[in-house]
C-alpha positions as CSV (number, residue, x, y, z in Angstrom):
1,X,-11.3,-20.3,-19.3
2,X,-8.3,-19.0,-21.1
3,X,-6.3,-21.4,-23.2
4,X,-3.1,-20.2,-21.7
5,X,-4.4,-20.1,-18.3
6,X,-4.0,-23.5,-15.8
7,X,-7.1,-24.8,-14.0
8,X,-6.5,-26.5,-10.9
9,X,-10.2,-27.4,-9.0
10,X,-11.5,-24.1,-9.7
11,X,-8.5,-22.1,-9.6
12,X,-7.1,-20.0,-12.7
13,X,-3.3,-19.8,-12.6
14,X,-0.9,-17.5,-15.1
15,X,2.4,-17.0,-15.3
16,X,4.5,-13.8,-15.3
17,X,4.7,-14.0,-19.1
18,X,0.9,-14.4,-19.2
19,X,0.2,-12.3,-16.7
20,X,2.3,-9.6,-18.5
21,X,0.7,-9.9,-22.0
22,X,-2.7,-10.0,-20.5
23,X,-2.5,-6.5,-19.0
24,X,-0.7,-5.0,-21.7
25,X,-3.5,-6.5,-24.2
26,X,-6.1,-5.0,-21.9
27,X,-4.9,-1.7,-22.8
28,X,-4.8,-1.7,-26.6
29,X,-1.6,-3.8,-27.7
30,X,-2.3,-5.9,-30.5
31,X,-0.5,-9.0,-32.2
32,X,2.2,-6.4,-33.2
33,X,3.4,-4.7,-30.4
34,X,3.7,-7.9,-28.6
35,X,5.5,-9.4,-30.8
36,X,7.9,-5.9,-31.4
37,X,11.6,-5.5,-30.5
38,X,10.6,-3.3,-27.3
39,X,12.3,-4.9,-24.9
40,X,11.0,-7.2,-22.1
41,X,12.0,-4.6,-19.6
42,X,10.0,-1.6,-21.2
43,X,7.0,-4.1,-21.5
44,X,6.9,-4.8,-18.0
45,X,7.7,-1.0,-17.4
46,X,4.4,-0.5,-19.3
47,X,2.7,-2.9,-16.9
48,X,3.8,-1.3,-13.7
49,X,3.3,2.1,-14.8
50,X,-0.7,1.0,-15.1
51,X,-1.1,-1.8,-12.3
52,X,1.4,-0.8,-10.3
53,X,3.2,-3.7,-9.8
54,X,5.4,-6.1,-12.3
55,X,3.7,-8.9,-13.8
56,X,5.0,-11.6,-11.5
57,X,3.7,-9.9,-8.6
58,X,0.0,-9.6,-10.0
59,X,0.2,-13.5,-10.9
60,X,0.7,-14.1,-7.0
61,X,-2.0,-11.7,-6.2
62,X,-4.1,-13.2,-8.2
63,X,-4.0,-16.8,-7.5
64,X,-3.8,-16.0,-3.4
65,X,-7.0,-14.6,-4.1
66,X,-8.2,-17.2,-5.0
67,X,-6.6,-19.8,-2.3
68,X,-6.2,-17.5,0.5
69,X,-7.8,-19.1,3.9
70,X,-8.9,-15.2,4.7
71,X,-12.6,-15.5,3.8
72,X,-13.1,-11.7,3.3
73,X,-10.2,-11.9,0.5
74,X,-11.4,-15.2,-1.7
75,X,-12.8,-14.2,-4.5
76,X,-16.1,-15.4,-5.4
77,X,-15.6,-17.7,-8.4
78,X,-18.7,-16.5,-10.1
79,X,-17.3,-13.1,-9.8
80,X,-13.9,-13.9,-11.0
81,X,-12.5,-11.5,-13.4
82,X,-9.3,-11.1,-14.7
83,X,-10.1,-7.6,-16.4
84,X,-11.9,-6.0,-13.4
85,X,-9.1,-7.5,-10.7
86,X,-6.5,-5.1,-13.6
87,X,-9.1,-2.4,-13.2
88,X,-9.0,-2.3,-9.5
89,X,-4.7,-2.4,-9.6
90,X,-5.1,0.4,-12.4
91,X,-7.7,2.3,-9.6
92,X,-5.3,2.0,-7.3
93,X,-1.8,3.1,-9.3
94,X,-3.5,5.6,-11.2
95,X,-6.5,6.8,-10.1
96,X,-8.6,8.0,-13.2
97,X,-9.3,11.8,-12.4
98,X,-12.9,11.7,-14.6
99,X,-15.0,9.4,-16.1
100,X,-13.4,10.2,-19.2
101,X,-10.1,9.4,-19.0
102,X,-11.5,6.0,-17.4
103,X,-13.9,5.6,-20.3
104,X,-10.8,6.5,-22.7
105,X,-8.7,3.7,-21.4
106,X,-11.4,0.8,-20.5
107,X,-14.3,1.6,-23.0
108,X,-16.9,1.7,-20.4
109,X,-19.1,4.0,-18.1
110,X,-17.3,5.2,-14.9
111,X,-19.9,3.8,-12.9
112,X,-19.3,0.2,-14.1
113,X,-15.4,0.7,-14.1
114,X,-15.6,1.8,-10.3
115,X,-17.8,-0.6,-9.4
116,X,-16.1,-3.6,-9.9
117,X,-12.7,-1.7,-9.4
118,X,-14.0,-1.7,-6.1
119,X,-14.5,-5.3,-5.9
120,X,-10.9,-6.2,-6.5
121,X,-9.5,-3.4,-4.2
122,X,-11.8,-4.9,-1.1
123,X,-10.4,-8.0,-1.8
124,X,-6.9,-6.8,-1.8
125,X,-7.6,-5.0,1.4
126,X,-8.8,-7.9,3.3
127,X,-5.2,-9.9,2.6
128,X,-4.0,-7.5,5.1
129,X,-4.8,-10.4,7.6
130,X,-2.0,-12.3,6.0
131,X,0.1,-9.8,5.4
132,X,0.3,-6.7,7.2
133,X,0.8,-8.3,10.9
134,X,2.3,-8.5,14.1
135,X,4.7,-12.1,14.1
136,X,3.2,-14.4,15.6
137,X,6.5,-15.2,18.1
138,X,6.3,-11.2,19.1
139,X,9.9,-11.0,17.2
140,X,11.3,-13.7,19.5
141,X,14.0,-12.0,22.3
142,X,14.4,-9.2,20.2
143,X,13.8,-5.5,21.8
144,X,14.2,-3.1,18.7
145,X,11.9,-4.7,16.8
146,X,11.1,-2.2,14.1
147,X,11.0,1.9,13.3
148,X,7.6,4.0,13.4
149,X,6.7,7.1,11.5
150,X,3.7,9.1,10.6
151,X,3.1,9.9,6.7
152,X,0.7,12.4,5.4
153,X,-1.5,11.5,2.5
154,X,-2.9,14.3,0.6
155,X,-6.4,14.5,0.0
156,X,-9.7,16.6,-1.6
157,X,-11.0,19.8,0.6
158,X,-14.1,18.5,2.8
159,X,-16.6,20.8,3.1
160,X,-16.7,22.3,6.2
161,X,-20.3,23.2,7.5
162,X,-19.6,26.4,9.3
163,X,-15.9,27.5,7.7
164,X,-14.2,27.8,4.8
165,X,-11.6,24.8,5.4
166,X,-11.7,22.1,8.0
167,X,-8.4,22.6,9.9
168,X,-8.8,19.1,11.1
169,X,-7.4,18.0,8.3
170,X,-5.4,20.3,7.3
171,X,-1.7,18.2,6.8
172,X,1.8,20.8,7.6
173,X,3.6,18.8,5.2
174,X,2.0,19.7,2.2
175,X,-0.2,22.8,3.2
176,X,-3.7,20.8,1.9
177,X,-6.2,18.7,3.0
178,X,-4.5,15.3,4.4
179,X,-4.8,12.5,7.1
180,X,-1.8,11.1,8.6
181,X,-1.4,7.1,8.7
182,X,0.8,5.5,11.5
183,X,3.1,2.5,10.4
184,X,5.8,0.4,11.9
185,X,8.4,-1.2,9.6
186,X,10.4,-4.5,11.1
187,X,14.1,-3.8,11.8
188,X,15.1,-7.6,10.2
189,X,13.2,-7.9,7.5
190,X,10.8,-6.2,4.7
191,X,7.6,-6.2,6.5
192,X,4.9,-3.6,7.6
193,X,3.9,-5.1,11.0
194,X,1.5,-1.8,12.4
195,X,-0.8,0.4,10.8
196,X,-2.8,3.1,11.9
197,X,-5.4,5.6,10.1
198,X,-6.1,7.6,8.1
199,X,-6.4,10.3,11.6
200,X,-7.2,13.9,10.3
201,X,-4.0,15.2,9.8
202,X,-4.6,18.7,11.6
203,X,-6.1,16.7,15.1
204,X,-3.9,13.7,15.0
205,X,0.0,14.7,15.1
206,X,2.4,11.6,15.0
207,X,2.9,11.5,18.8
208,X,-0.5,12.0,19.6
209,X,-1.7,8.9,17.3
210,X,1.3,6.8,19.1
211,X,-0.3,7.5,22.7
212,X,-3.3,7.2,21.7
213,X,-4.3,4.4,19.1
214,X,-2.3,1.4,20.4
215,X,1.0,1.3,19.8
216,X,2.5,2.8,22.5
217,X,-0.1,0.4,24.7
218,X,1.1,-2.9,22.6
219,X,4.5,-1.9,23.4
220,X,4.6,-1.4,26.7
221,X,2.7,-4.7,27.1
222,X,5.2,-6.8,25.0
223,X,8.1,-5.2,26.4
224,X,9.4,-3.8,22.8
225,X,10.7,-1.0,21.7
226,X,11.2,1.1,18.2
227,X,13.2,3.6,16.5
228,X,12.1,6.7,15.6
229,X,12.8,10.6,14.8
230,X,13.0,13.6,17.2
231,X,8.6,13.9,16.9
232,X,8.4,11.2,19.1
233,X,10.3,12.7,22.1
234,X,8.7,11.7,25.5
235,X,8.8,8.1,25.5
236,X,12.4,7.4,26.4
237,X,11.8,3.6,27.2
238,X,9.5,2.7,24.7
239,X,11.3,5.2,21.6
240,X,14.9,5.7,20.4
241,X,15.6,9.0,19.3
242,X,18.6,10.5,17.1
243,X,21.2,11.2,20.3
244,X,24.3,12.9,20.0
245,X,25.6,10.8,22.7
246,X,25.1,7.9,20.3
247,X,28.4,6.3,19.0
248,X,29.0,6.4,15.3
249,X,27.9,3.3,14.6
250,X,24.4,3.5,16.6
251,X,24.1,6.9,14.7
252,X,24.1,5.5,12.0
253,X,22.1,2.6,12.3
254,X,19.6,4.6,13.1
255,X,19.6,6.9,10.8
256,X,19.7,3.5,8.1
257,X,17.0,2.4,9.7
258,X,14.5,5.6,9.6
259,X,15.8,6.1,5.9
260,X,14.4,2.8,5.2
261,X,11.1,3.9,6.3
262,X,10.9,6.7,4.5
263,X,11.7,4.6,1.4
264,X,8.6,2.4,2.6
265,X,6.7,5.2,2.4
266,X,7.6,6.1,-1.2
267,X,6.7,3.0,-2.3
268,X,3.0,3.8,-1.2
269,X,3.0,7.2,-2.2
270,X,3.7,6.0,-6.1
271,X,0.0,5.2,-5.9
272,X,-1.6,7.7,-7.1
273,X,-4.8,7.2,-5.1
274,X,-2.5,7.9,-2.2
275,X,-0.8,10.7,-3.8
276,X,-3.6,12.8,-5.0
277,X,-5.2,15.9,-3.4
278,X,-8.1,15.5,-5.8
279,X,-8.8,12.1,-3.8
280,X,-12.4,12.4,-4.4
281,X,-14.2,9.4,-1.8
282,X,-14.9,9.3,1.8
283,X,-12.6,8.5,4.3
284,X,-13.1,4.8,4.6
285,X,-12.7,4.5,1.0
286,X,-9.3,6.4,1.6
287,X,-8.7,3.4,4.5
288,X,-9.6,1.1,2.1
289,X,-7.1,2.5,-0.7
290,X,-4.4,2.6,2.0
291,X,-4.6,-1.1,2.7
292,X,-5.0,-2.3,-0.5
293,X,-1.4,-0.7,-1.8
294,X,0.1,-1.4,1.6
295,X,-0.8,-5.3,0.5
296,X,0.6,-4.8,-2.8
297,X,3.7,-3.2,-1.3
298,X,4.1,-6.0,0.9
299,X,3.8,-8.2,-1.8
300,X,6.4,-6.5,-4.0
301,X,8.6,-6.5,-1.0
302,X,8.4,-9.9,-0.7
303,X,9.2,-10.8,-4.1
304,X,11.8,-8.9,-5.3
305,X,11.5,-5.2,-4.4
306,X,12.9,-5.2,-0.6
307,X,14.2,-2.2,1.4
308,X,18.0,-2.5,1.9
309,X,19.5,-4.2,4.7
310,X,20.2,-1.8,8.1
């Protein structure tokens, strides 16, 4: 135990602050740096630009893991770690091409750096029970309850057994190898509430995945409805569409509303393991990745980072 960490039972707790010098000390800054005139604000841009998220956000992270009621997300106090759960964040935002440039950073074999950077990132994942959900009062008498999209993660070449390239996964929207995630963003607040994938981007179009995978069944059943854009045409009492007969103002809600999606999806795509067509593991670790950030992004939603208001 730490001497600036707080023990309660069996729990380690840090602050922001010590959250913030313990990841920046992980990567090389000594006694002097800390204590130099850079700025608070470039130390925690430091942070983030290695662990994804700023230092108050990994503090949360850290102790939910270890109180969360979600079984599959405690972390085993034996294996608690606070330099492999900064590995895992720093898998996750950057994405180490080689074993060198991991090796470079964390003075360790690749093998042992992924390894328990794995740990950490199937721990994260599992908090999806907690946080990427359906409410539990099925958004109350609400009807527009949110706005759906398909996004396209890039993604290594798999070898095809018979062809050059698999078109199965080939993605249109950014001519490579890709798989295509559904998600459905609430309409009142920050929240991802649906997820779906990763579907071969090349077999699974966005409609397709809606019919298909659940949604479109979970809505019909709840009597809801969501907001979408014009590659979702054919379900006219389950999808809004842009409409030209739609006054100005419902225009342009709409169009708020589907912008504020797509800012969703930049937030994940700042990841680099969900930005990279070198993405080098199988497709349930690409899954995994996916719901590991879209916890994080939740989390950072929560506490500080929200989309703007419709």
């Amino acid at each position: 135990m730490d001497a600036d960490s707080t023990q309660l039972g069996d729990i380690e707790i840090y602050t922001p602050m010590e959250m913030l010098a313990k990841g920046l000390k992980v990567l090389g800054w000594d006694e002097t740096n800390m204590t130099s005139r850079l700025s608070i604000k470039t130390k925690k841009d430091r942070f983030r630009g290695h662990y994804g998220s700023n230092p108050h956000v990994a503090a949360q992270m850290w102790e939910d893991l270890q109180t969360t009621t979600v079984e599959a997300a405690r972390i085993d106090p034996s294996k608690r770690n606070l330099l492999h759960f900064f590995w895992g964040m720093h898998f996750l935002k950057r994405y180490p091409k080689s074993s060198i440039e991991a090796e470079q950073i964390w003075k360790v074999s690749e093998n042992t750096y992924v390894d328990y950077s794995w740990y950490y990132v199937e721990k994260l994942r599992a908090l999806k029970a907690v946080k990427l959900c359906w409410p539990s009062d099925n958004f109350g008498d609400d009807i527009w309850i949110g706005t759906v999209d398909g996004t396209h993660f890039r993604n290594q070449e798999i070898a095809h057994p018979d062809i050059p390239k698999d078109p199965s996964i080939f993605s249109f929207k950014h001519h490579s190898a890709g798989f295509n995630y559904e998600i459905v963003v609430a309409l009142r607040e920050s929240k991802i509430v649906w997820f779906s994938g990763p579907h071969e981007a090349g077999d699974w179009n966005d409609i397709k995945i809606f019919a298909n995978k659940g949604l479109k069944a979970k809505l019909k059943r709840l009597g809801k409805r969501v907001i979408a854009d014009k590659g979702y045409r054919g379900y006219p009492r389950l999808i809004s569409l842009p409409n030209s007969y739609d006054t100005k103002e419902v225009s342009k809600f709409k169009s708020r509303a589907r912008c504020r999606h797509e800012k969703l999806n930049g937030k994940i795509a700042e990841f680099e393991c969900m930005n990279n067509i070198g993405f080098r593991h199988s497709k349930e670790k690409l899954q995994a990745c996916f719901e590991a950030v879209a916890v994080i992004v939740q989390y950072k939603m929560e506490m500080g980072e929200p989309l703007y208001d419709i």
